[in-house]
C-alpha positions as CSV (number, residue, x, y, z in Angstrom):
1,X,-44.7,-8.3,13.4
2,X,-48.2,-9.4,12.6
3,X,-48.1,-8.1,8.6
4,X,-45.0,-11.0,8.6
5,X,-47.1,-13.4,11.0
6,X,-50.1,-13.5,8.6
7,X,-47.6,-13.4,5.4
8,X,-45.9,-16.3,6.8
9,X,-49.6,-18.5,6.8
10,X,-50.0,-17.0,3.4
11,X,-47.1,-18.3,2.1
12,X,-48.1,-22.0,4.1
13,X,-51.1,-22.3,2.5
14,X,-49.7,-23.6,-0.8
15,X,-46.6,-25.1,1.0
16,X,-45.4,-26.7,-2.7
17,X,-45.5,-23.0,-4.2
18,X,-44.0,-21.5,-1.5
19,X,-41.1,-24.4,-1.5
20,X,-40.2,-23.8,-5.2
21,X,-40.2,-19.8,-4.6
22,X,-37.2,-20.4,-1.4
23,X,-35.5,-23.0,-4.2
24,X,-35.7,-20.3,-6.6
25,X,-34.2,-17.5,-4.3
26,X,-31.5,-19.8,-2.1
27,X,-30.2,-21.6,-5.7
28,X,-30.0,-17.7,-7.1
29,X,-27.8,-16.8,-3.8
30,X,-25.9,-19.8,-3.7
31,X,-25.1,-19.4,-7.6
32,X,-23.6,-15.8,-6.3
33,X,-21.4,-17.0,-3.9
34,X,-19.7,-19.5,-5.6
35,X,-19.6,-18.0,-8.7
36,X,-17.7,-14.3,-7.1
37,X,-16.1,-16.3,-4.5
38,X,-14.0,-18.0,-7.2
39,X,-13.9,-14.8,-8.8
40,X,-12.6,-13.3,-5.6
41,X,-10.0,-16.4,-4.8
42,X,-8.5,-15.4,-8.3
43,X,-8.3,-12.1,-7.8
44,X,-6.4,-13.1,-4.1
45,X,-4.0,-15.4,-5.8
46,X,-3.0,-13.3,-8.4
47,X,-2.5,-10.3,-6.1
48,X,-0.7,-12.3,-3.6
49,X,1.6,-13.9,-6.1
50,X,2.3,-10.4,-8.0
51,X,3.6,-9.2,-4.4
52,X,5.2,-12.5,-3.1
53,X,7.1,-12.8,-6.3
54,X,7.5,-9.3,-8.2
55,X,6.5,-6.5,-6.4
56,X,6.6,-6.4,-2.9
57,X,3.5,-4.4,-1.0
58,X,5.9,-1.5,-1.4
59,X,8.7,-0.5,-3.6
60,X,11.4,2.1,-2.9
61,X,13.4,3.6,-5.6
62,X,15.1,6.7,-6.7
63,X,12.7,9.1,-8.1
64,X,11.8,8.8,-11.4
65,X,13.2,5.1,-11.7
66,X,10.5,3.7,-13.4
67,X,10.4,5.9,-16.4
68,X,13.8,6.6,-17.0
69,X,15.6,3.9,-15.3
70,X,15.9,1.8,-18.4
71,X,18.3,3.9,-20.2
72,X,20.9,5.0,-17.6
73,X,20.2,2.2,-14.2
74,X,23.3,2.9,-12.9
75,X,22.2,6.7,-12.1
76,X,19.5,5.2,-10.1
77,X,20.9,3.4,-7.7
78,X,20.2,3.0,-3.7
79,X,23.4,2.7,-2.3
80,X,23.6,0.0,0.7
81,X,24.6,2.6,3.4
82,X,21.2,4.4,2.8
83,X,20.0,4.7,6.8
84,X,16.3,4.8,5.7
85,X,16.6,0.7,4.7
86,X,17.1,-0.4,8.2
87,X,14.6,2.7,9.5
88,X,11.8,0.9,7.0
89,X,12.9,-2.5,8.3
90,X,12.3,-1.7,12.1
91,X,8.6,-0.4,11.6
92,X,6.2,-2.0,13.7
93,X,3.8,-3.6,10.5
94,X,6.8,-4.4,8.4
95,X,8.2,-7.8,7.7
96,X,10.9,-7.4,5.9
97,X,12.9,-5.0,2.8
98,X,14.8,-7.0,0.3
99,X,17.3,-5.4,-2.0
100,X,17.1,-6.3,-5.6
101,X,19.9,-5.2,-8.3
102,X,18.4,-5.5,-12.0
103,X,21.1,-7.0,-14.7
104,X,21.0,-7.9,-18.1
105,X,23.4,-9.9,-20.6
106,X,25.0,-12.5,-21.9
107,X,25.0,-16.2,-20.3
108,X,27.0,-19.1,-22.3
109,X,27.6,-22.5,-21.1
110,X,29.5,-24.4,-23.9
111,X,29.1,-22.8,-27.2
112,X,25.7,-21.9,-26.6
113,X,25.0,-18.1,-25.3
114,X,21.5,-16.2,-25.0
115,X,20.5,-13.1,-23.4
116,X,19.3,-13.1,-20.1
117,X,17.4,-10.9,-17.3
118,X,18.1,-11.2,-13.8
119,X,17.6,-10.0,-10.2
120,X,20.6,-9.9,-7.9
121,X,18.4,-10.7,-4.6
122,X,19.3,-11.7,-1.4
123,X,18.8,-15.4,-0.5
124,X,17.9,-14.4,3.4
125,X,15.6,-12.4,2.5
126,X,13.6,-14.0,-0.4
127,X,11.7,-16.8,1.5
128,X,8.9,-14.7,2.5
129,X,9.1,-12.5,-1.0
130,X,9.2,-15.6,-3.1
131,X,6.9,-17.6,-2.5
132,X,5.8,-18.1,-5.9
133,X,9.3,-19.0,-7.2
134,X,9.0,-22.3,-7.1
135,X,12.9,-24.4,-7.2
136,X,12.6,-27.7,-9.1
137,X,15.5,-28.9,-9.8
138,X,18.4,-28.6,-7.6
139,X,18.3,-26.1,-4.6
140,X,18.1,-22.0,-4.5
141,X,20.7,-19.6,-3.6
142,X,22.8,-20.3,0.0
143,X,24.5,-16.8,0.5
144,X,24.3,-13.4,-0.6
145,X,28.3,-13.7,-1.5
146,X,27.9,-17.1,-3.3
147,X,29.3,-17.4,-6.9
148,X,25.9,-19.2,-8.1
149,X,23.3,-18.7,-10.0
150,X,19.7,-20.2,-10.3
151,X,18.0,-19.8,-13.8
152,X,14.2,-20.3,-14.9
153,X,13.3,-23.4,-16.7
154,X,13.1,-22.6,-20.1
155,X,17.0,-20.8,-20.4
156,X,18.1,-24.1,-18.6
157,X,16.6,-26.0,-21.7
158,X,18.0,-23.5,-23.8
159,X,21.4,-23.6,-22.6
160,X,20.9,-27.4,-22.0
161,X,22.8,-27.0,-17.8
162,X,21.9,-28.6,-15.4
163,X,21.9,-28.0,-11.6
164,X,26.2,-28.3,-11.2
165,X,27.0,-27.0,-14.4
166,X,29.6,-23.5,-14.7
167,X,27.8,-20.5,-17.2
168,X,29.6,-17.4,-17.6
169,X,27.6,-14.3,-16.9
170,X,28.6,-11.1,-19.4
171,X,27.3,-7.9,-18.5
172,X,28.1,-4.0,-19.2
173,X,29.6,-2.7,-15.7
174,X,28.8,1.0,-14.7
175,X,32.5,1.7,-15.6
176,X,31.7,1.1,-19.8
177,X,32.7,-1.9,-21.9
178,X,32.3,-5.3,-20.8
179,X,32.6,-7.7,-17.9
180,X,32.2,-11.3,-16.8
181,X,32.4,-14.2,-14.0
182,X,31.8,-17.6,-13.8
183,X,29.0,-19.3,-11.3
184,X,28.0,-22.7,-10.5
185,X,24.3,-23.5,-11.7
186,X,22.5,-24.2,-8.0
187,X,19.1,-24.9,-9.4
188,X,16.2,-24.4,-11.5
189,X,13.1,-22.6,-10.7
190,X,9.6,-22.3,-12.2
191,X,7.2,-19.3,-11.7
192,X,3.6,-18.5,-13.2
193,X,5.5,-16.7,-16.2
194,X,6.5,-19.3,-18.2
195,X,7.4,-16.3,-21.0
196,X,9.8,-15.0,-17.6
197,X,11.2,-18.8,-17.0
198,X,12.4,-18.3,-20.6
199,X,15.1,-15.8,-20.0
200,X,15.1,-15.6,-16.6
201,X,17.7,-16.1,-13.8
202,X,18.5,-15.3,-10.2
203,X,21.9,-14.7,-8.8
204,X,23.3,-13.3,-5.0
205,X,23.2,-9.6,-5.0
206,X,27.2,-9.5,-4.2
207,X,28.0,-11.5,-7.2
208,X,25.8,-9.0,-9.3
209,X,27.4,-5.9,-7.9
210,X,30.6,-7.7,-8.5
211,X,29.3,-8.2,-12.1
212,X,28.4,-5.1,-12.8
213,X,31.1,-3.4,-10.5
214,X,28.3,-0.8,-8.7
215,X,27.2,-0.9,-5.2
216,X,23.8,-1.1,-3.7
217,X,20.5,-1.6,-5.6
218,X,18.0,-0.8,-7.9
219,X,15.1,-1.0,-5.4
220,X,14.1,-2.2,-1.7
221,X,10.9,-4.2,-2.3
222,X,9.1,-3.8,1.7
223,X,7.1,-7.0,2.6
224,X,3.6,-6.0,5.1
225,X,2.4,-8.4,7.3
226,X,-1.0,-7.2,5.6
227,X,-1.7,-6.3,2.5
228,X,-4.6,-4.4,3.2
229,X,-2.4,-1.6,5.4
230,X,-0.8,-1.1,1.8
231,X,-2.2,2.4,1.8
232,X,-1.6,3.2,5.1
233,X,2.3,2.4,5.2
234,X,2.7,4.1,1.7
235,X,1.1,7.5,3.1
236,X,2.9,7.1,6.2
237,X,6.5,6.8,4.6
238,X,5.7,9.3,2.1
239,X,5.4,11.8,5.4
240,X,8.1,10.3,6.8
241,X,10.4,10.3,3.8
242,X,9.7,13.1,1.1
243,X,11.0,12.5,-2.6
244,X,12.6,15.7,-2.6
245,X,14.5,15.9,0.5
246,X,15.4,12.2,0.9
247,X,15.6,11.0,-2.5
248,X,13.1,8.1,-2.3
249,X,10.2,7.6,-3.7
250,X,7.6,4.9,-2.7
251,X,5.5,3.1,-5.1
252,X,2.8,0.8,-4.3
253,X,2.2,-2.7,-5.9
254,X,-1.3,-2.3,-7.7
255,X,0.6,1.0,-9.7
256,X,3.1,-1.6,-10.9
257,X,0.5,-4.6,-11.6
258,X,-1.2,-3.6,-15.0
259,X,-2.3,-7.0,-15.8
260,X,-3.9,-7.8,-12.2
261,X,-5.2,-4.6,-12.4
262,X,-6.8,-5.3,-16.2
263,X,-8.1,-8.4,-15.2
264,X,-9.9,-7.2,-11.9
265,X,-11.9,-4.6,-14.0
266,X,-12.3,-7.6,-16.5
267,X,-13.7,-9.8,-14.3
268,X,-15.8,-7.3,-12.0
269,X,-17.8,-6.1,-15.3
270,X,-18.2,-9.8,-15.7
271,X,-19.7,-10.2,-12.4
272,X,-22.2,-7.2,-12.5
273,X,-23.7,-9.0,-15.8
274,X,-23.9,-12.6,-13.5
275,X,-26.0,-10.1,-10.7
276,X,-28.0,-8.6,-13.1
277,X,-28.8,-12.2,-14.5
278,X,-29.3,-13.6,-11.3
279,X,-31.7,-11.1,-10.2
280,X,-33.5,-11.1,-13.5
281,X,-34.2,-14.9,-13.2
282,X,-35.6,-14.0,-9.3
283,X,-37.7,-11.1,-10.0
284,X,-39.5,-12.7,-13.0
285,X,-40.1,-16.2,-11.2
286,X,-41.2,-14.9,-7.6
287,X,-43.7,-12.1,-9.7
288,X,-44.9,-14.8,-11.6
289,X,-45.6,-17.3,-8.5
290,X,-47.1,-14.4,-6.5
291,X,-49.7,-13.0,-9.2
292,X,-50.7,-16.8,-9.3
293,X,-51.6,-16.1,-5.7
294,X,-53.0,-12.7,-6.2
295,X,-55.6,-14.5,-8.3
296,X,-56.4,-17.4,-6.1
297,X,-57.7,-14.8,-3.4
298,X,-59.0,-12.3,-5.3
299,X,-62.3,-13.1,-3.6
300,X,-60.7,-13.0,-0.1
301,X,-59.1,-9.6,-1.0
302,X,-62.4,-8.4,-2.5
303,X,-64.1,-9.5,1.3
304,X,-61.3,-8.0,3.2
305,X,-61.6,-4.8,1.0
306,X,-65.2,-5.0,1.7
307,X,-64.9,-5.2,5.7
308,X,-62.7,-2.0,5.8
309,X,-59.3,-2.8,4.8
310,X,-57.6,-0.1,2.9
311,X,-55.9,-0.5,0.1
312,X,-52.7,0.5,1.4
313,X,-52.8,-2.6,4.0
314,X,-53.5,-5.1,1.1
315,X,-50.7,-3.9,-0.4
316,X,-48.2,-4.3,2.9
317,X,-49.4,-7.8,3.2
318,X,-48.6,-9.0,-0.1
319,X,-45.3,-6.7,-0.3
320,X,-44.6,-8.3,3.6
321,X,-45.2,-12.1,1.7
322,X,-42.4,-11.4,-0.9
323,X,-39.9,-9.7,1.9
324,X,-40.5,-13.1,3.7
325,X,-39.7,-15.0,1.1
326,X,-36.7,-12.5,0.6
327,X,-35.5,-13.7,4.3
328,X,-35.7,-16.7,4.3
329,X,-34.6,-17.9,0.7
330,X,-31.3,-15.5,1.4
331,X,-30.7,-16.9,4.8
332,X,-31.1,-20.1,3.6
333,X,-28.5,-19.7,0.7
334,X,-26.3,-17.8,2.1
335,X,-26.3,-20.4,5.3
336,X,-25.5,-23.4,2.2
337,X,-23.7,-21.4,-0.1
338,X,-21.4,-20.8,2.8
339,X,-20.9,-24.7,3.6
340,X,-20.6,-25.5,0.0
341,X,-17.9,-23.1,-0.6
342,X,-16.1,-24.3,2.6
343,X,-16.4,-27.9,1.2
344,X,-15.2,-26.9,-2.2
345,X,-12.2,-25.3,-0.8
346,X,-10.8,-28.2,1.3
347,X,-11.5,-30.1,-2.1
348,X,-10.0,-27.9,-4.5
349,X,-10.9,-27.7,-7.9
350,X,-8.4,-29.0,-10.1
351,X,-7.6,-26.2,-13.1
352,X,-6.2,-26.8,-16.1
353,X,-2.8,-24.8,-16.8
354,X,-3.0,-20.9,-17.3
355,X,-1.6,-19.6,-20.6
356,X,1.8,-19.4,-20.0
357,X,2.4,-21.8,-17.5
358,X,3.4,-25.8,-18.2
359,X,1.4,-26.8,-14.2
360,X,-2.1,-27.3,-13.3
361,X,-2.6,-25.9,-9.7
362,X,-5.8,-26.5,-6.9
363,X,-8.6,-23.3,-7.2
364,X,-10.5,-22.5,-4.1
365,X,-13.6,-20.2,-3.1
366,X,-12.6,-16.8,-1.1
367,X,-16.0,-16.0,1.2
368,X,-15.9,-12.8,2.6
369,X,-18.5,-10.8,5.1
370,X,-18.6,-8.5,2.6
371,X,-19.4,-11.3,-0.5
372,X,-22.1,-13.0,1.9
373,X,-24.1,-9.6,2.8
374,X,-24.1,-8.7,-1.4
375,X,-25.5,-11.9,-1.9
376,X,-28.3,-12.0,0.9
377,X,-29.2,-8.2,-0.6
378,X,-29.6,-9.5,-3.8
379,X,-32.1,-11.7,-2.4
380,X,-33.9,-9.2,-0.3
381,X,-33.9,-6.4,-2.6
382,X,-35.0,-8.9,-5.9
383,X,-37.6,-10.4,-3.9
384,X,-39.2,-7.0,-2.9
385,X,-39.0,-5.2,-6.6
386,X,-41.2,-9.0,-7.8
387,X,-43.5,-8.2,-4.8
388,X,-44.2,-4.8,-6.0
389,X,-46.6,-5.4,-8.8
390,X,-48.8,-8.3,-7.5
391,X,-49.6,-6.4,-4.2
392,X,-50.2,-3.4,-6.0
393,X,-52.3,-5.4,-8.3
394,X,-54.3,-6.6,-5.5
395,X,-54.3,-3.6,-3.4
396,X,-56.2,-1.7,-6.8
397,X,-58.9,-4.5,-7.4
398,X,-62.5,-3.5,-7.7
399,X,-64.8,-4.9,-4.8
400,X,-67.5,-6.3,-6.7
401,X,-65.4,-8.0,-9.4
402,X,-63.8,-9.5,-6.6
403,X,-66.4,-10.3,-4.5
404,X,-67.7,-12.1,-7.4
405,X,-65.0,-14.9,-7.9
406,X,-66.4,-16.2,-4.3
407,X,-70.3,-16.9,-5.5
């Protein structure tokens, strides 16, 4: 308590060095958390919107769906009596499983036709799982039994429909050769896939089963209230539920999202070259101010070295200066750093449309605990490594060479 008592009068003596050494540190910290928490919002967005709009926190599918589902679906499928759904449904953590039935074919309105892809989803279920599906033009799906389709942007321009125009869906059915019905066009949609909005469409489960004359689904997409109990649901319905007894298998959404995934390691490598910046820019400014210092007292240092002190105590006092200045700076940038963020956020920054999307959107900065304590670290641990060769500098000056800079 004294070593920071006497470091803190130290550091008051030159009040206009001291001031630009907390700029240096706070500006560093509050660099950090603006920088990662916009890193950190992306990353959020992008999960959140792969699992509200793709993926679910969970899917559930017959084993060995995702490899070899492509070539026979109909082999794969959950049928609707399945007692596990409604056992998944009920668990306490759980919001919600939605069915999903994969088709692809033919869609013609007039004498154009294109190919399409499409999810036979259930409209009840799809609020909460779809949130990134954005509908506008027209209105989304009303029933699970309706004879309506919604399609993605880009296959409405293609097919030139509008919300009230009839297409004719054409599909293969499990039964061989070819099928077909007629639905009424209920809206348009948009998502952040503008490549998906291209070929995309949506239609009511019981119309796709009715299309492709099979019953049930491809998978059960399970919606958590959090996504960070992910692992803890998987594991426990993997106990619950074994592959080889109940023919289920349960598959998280970060093994399904390669390009969130990608861009997370991306971005983190990214990240650890801003920190090792950052710090850089600390060490070598707060060294630099502090061996300015060092050589202003060397003659105190040389009388205090001459009255007893040992060499190990100079060197606390100075390494105790640049913890100080590792306190406070952090403190105070994490303390504004925090407020800017929050003010930011309730701003939004305004960003200019992905690649592969036709919409701007609002950015925001995600401050975590975890993002705050990294950054007041960074300052406390910088701060000490530029404090360790100035005191040990001083502490390994000669007496008389110092006690001459005070004649």
């Amino acid at each position: 308590m004294a070593n920071l008592f006497v470091a803190a009068r130290n550091l008051g003596r030159n009040k206009r060095r001291a001031a630009i050494a907390l700029s240096i540190v706070s500006v560093g910290v509050i660099s950090m958390i603006l920088a990662e928490g916009f890193v950190q919002w992306i990353f959020w967005a992008m999960r959140e919107g792969t699992i509200q709009s793709q993926l679910g926190h969970i899917q559930v599918v017959r084993p060995g769906y995702f490899k070899a589902g492509a070539a026979n679906p109909f082999q794969y499928l959950l049928p609707g009596s399945l007692p596990q759904r409604q056992a998944i449904e009920s668990t306490a953590g759980v919001k919600l499983v939605a069915p999903r039935l994969s088709v692809n074919g033919l869609v013609s309105h007039g004498d154009t036709t294109v190919s399409f892809l499409a999810d036979g989803v259930d409209p009840a279920k799809e609020a909460d799982l779809s949130k990134a599906f954005r509908i506008v033009a027209g209105k989304n799906l009303s029933s699970a039994n309706a004879k309506e389709v919604v399609l993605g942007r880009g296959l409405a321009r293609n097919l030139g429909v509008e919300p009230g125009a009839t297409v004719a869906l054409l599909a293969s059915p499990s039964s061989g050769g070819v099928n077909g019905v007629e639905a009424t066009v209920a809206g348009v949609f948009i998502t952040a896939n503008q490549t998906y909005d291209d070929s995309a469409l949506r239609l009511p489960i019981g119309l796709a089963q009715s299309l492709l004359r099979a019953d049930g689904a491809h998978t059960w997409l399970v919606l958590l209230d959090e996504t960070e109990r992910t692992d803890h649901f998987l594991s426990r319905f993997r106990a619950l539920y074994p592959s080889q007894s109940s023919g289920l298998e349960f598959v998280p959404w970060y093994e399904r999202a390669d390009f969130y995934n990608k861009t997370v390691t991306l971005f983190a490598q990214q990240m650890g070259v801003l920190r090792l910046i950052i710090g850089c820019i600390i060490v070598l400014s707060i060294s630099n101010m502090l061996v300015m210092g060092v050589l202003e007292r060397t003659g105190e240092i040389g009388t205090l070295l001459a009255i007893g002190f040992k060499r190990k105590k100079i060197m606390q006092l100075f390494a105790t200066e640049s913890l100080l200045l590792g306190l406070i700076g952090g403190l105070l940038g994490v303390v504004l750093g925090y407020g800017l963020a929050e003010l930011i956020s309730y701003v939004g920054i305004p960003m200019p449309p992905p690649p592969g999307m036709e919409e701007g959107y609002l950015g925001a900065i995600r401050v975590s605990w975890d993002l705050l304590l990294s950054a007041f670290s960074l300052a406390l641990v910088t701060t000490l490594l530029a404090g360790l060769y100035p005191a040990w500098m001083a502490s390994r000056m000669q007496i008389i060479n110092a006690l001459r800079h005070n004649i």
